[in-house]
N, C-alpha and C positions, 0 to 999 in steps of 0.2 A: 675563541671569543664567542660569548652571546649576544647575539642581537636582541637586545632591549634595548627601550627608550633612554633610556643614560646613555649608554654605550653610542648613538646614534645620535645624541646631542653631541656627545663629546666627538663625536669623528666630525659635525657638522662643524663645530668651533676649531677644530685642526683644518678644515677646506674653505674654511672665509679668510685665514691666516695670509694668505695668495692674494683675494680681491682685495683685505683691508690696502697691501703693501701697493697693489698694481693703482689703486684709486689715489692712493695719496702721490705717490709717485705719476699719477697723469693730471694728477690738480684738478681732479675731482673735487665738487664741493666739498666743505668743511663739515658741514652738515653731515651730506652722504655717508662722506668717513665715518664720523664720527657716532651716527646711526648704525653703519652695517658694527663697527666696535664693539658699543654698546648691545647692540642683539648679542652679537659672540659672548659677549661679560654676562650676557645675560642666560646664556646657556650653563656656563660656570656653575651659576647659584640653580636652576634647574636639574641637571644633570644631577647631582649629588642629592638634591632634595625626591628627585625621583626614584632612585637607585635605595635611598634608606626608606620611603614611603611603601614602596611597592617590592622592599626586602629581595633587590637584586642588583647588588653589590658583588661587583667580582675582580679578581686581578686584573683582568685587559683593562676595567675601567680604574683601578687603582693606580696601574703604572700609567696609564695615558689622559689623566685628567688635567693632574700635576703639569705634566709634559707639554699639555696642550697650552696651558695657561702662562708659563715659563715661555713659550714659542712667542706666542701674540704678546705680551709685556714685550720683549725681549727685542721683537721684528720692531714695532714701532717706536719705541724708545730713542732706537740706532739711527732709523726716519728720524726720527725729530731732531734728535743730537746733532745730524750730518746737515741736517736743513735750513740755508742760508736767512730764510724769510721767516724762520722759529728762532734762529738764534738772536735777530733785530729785534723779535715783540716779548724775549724773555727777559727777566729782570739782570739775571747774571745768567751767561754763557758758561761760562767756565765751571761756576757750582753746576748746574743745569747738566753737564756733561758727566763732572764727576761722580754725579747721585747716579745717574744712567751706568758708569763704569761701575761701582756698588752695588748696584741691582742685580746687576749681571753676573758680576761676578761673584754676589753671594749666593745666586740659583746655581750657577758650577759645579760652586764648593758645596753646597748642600748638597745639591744631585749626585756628587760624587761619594759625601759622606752617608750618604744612607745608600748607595750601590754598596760600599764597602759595609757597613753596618750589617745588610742583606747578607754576603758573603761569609759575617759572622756567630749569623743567626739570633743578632742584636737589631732587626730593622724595627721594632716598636721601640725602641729609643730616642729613633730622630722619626717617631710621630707626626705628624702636622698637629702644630697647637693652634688657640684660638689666636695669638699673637700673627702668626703667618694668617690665619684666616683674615684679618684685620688688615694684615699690609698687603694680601693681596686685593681687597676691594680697596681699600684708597688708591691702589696702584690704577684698576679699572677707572676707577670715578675721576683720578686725575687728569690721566690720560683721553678719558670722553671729554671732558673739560677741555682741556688744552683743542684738539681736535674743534670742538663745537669753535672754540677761540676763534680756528683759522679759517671760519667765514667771514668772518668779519665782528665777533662781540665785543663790547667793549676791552679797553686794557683791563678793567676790573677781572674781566672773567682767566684771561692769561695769569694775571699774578693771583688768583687763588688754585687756581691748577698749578699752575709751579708753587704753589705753598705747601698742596696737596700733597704731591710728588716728593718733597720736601718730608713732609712726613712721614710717609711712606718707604722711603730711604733710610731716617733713622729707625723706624719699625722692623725693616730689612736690616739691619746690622743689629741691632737689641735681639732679633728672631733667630739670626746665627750664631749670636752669644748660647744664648739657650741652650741650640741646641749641640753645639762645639760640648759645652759643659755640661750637659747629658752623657756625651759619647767620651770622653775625655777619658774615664778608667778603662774602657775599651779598647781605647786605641793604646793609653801607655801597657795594656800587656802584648800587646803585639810586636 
């Protein structure tokens, strides 16, 4: 691995992964959370803009940026899902849950589809498109949304973060279509 600044955002967004989980889980402000979030979301779009700016782009930061982003979606989502006092200020529980079960488990199957893809020496297949790039900032901006929510903002600010998420869920399913039916002659010669 090279240490460069990408490289070093992206490890900094995989070690806030722990405080965001440990803050929301001790009912740290909503705010707090949803600030330290936001910086991590905001390393995201830094990381990769550094990495092609300053022409050091490398595999550690290819396979661990993904990784890192899929981790934090992923950790807090399951928070939110499980959290009695999210589930009262959300509009429907149960969609709310099952967007979160979608989410998840279309980074799985993706992560798994392009390990195996890798394996095949077809991993520019399941490229990241701008479509993933798309649903994974709505995912960020909902998720700070919702978070910002649980200080206290109006219901306004809950039901467009769960709109958000909402989107962002079908983005997440429209984004695995893609890329299923990219890899799809691949897989049926195997």
């Amino acid at each position: 691995m090279r240490w460069t600044i990408a490289n070093i955002l992206t490890l900094f967004r995989v070690a806030l992964i722990p405080v965001i989980v440990t803050l929301y889980l001790a009912g740290a402000s909503g705010y707090l959370t949803a600030g330290v979030f936001l910086l991590a979301g905001l390393t995201d779009w830094a990381d990769g803009y550094l990495a092609r700016q300053r022409n050091e782009e490398s595999p550690f930061g290819a396979f661990l940026d993904p990784v890192a982003d899929k981790l934090m979606v992923s950790a807090v989502l399951v928070l939110m899902a499980a959290d009695p006092q999210m589930r009262q200020q959300i509009f429907s529980p149960a969609l709310f849950t099952i967007i979160v079960a979608i989410i998840i488990g279309r980074e799985i199957t993706i992560s798994a589809l392009r390990e195996w893809m890798a394996e095949l020496g077809s991993r520019g297949v399941v490229a990241v498109g701008w479509i993933g790039k798309v649903k994974t900032t709505l995912q960020f901006v909902a998720i700070t949304v919702l978070l910002f929510a649980q200080a206290g903002l109006q219901k306004g600010a809950v039901v467009f973060g769960e709109l958000l998420l909402y989107t962002a869920g079908v983005l997440t399913l429209w984004s695995m279509f893609i890329y299923l039916r990219r890899a799809w002659p691949s897989l049926l010669e195997q």
